[in-house]
C-alpha positions as CSV (number, residue, x, y, z in Angstrom):
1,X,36.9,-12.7,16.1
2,X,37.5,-13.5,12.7
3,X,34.6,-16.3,12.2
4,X,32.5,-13.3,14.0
5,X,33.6,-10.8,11.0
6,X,32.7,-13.5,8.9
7,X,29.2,-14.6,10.3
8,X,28.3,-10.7,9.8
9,X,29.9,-10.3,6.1
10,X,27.3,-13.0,5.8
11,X,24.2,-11.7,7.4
12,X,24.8,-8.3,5.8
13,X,24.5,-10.3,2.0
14,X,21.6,-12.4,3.3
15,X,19.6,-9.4,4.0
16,X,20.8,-7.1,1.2
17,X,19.1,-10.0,-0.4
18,X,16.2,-9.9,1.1
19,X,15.7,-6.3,0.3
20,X,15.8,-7.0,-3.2
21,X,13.5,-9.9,-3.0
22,X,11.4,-7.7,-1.3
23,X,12.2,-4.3,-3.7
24,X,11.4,-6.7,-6.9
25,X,7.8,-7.7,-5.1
26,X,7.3,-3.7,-4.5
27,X,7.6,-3.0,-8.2
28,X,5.7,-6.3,-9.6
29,X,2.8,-5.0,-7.1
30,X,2.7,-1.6,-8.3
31,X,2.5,-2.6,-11.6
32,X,-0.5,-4.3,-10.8
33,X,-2.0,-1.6,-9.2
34,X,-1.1,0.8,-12.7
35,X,-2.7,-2.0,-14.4
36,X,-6.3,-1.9,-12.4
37,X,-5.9,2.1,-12.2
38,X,-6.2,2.0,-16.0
39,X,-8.8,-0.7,-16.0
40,X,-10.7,1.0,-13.4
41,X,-10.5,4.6,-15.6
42,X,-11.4,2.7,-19.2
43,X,-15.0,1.1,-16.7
44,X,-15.3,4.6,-15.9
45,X,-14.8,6.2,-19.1
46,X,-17.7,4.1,-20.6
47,X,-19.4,4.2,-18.4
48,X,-19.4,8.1,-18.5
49,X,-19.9,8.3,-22.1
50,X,-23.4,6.0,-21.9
51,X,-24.7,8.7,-19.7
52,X,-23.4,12.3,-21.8
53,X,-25.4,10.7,-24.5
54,X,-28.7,9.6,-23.0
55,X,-31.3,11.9,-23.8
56,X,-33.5,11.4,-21.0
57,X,-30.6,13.1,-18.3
58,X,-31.8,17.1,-18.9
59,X,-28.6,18.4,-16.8
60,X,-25.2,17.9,-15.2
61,X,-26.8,16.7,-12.0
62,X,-28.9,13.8,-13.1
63,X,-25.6,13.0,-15.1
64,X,-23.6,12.8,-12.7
65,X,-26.1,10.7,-10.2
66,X,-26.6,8.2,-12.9
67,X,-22.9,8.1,-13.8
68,X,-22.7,7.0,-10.0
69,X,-25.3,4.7,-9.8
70,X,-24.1,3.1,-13.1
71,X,-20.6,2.5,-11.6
72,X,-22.0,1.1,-8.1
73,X,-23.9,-1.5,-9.8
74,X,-21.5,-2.7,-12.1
75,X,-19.6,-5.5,-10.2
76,X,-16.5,-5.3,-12.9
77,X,-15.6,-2.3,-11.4
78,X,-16.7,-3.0,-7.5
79,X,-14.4,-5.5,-8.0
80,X,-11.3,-3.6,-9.2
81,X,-11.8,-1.0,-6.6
82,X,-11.9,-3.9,-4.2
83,X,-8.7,-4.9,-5.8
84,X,-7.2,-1.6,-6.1
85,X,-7.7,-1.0,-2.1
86,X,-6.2,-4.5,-1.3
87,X,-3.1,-4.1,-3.5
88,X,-2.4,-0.3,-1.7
89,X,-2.3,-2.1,1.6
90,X,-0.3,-4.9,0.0
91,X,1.9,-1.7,-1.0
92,X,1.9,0.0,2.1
93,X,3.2,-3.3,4.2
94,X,6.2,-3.6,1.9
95,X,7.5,-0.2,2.0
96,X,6.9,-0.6,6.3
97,X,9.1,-4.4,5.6
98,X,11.7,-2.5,3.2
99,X,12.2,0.1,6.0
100,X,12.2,-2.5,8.6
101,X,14.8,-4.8,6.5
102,X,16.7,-1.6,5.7
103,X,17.3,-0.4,9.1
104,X,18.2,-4.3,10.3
105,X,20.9,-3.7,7.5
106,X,22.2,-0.7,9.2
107,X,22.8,-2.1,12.2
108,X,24.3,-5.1,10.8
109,X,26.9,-3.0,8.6
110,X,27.3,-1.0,12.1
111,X,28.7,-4.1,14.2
112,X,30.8,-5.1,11.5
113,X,32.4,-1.6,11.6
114,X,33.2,-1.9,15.2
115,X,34.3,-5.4,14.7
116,X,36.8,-4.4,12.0
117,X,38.1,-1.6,14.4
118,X,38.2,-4.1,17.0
119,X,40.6,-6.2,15.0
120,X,42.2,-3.1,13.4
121,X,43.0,-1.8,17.2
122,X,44.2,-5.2,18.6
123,X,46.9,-5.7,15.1
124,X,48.2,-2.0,16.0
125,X,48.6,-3.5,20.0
126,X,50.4,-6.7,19.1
């Protein structure tokens, strides 16, 4: 029973590990994601002020379309949106894997309880 205990001392660690591993790759990712956020703002920010200041756009409307077109043809920013969309599903499958690790670590902490109150029960017997 004792090597048992022991086994699950062990799995517990191993997986509080790979929580972290996986916590650490959670925060490096949205990091990434701020990064392209502000990159993707600063293509749209220029990108906006080329168009307020063209004299040929008489109202909001035609600023606005041209604003539009301007973005969907510049591939810099195509890109980071392609980016951006790729790292929020990155995102989204490690907070599902952090859940999923975090509830194998529940159970794992549970089955050690009852195998300490196993032994705890059988030292009061004998």
């Amino acid at each position: 029973m004792m090597e048992y205990i022991y086994e699950l001392i062990e799995k517990i660690k191993n997986q509080q590990i790979k929580i972290l591993e996986l916590e650490r790759e959670l925060f490096y990712l949205k990091e990434v994601k701020a990064d392209k956020e502000k990159e993707k703002k600063d293509i749209e920010a220029t990108v906006w002020n080329e168009v307020v200041f063209d004299k040929e756009l008489k109202n909001e409307a035609q600023r606005k379309a041209r604003y539009q077109q301007k973005l969907e043809e510049w591939d810099a920013y195509l890109g980071v949106l392609d980016r951006i969309a790729e790292l929020e599903k990155k995102i989204s499958d490690l907070i599902y894997q952090i859940k999923k690790e975090n509830i194998e670590l529940d159970y794992l902490k549970r089955l050690y309880e009852i195998e300490k109150l196993k032994k705890e029960k059988e030292e009061a017997v004998s």
